[in-house]
N, C-alpha and C positions, 0 to 999 in steps of 0.2 A: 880822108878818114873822119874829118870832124864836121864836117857837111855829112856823112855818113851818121854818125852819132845824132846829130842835130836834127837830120829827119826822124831820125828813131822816136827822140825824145820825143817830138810834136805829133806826131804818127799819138803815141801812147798816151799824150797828153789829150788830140783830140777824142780818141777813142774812150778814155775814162769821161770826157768832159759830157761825150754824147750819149753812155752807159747813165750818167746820173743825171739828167736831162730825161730820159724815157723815165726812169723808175722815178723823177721827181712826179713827170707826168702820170703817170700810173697810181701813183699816191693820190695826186691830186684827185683825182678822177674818182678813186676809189672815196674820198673824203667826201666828195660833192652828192655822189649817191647814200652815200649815211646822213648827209647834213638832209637831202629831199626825203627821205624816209625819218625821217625828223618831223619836216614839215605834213605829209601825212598823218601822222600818229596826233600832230597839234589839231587838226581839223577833224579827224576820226574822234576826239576828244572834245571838243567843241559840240560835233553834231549829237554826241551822247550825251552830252551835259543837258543838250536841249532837251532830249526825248523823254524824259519823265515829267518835265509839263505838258510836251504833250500827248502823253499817254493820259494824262491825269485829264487834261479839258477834253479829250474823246472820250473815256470813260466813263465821267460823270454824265455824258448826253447817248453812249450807244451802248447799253451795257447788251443789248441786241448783237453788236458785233465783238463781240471777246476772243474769237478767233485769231482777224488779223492782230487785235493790239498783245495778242500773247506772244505771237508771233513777232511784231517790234521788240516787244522785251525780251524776248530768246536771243534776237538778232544782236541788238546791245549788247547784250551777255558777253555773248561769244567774240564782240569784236573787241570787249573792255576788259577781257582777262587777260590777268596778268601771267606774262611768261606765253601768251598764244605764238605760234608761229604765224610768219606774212603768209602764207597760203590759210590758215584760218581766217587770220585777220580780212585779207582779202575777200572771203566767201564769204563772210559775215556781212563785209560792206555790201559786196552783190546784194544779197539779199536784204540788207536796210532801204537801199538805192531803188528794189521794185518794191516794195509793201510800202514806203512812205508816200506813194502816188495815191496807193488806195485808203491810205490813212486818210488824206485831202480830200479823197473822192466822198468817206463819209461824212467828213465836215461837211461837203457842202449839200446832201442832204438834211442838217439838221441846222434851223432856222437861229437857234438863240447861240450856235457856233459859229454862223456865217458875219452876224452880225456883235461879235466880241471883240473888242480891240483887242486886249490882250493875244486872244488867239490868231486875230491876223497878224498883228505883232510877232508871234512865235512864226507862223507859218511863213514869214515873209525874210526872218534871222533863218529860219531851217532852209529855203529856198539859196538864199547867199549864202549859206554854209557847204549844198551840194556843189554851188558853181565852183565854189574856193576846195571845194575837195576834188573835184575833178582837175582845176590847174595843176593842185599839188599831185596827184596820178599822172597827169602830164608830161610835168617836168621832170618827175622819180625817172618816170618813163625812158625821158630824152637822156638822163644822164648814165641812166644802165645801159642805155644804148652805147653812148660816148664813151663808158669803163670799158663794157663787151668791147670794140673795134679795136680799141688799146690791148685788150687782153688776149685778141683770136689774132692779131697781127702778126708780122714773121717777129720782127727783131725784139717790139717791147713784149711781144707773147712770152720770148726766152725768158725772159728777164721776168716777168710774170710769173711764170710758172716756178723760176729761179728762187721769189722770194713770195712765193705762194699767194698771189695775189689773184682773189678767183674772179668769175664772171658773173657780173648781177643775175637777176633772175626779173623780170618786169611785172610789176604789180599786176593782178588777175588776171594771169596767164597760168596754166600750168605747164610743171615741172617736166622735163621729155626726159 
C-alpha cells in the first residue's frame, strides 16, 4: 500500500513537474518572439530616422523625380505610425525595401550626389541598416517558427490553447 501511494505521489509529481516545464517553455517562446519583434521596430526606426536626409539630398538634386521620393515618404508614414498593425507595418517595409533601390538608382545619375560624402555616408548607414533589418526579419522569423511548433504540438498545444497562448504570425507573410 505504501509503494502504492509513493508511486502515486511521483506519478503526480512528475506529471505537474513536466506540465510546468511545457508552459514554462511556451512562455519562454512566446517572450523571445515579442523580445525579436522588438528588435524589428528598433531597425524599422533606425531606417526612418535615416530617410528624411535622404529625401532631403534627393530632393534638392531631382526635383524631376518627386514621384518616387513621395512615394518613400508615404512608405515612412505608414511603417511610423503609431498603433499600425504588423501586417501594415510589414507592407510598408515591402515597399520602403524596393523604392529605396531606385532612390540609389537616381543618386547615381546626379553627379554632385555621387560625389557628396555625406550622402555616401547616409547611403552606406541605410545599406547596413537594410542588412540589420533583414537579420532582425530573420530571427522574428525563426522564433515564430520555434513558438508555432510549441503551439501546434500535441501535449504543450493543450496546454496552449489551455492558457491561450496563440501562434505567431511570420513577419511579411500574409494572414490565412
Amino acid at each position: 500500500m505504501n509503494g502504492l501511494v509513493l508511486a502515486l505521489v511521483c506519478l503526480i509529481g512528475v506529471g505537474g513537474l513536466s506540465y510546468a516545464v511545457l508552459y514554462n517553455g511556451l512562455r519562454s517562446a512566446a517572450n523571445r518572439v515579442i523580445t525579436a519583434w522588438a528588435g524589428i521596430e528598433a531597425e524599422l526606426q533606425r531606417r526612418n530616422d535615416l530617410i528624411p536626409n535622404l529625401v532631403a539630398a534627393v530632393q534638392a538634386n531631382a526635383e524631376h523625380e518627386r514621384s518616387v521620393i513621395e512615394q518613400v515618404v508615404r512608405a515612412r508614414a505608414a511603417s511610423a505610425a503609431v498603433g499600425a498593425s504588423r501586417e501594415t507595418i510589414a507592407a510598408a517595409d515591402a515597399e520602403m525595401s524596393s523604392l529605396l533601390p531606385q532612390v540609389f538608382v537616381l543618386a547615381e545619375a546626379m553627379p554632385t550626389l555621387r560625389t557628396s560624402e555625406s550622402f555616401l555616408a547616409l547611403q552606406t548607414e541605410l545599406a547596413t541598416t537594410e542588412d540589420r533589418l533583414a537579420a532582425a526579419r530573420r530571427y522574428y522569423n525563426f522564433k515564430v517558427r520555434d513558438l508555432n511548433n510549441l503551439v501546434y504540438s500535441a501535449i504543450s498545444g493543450a496546454i496552449a490553447r489551455k492558457h491561450r497562448v496563440a501562434a505567431g504570425d511570420y513577419f511579411g507573410e500574409p494572414k490565412v
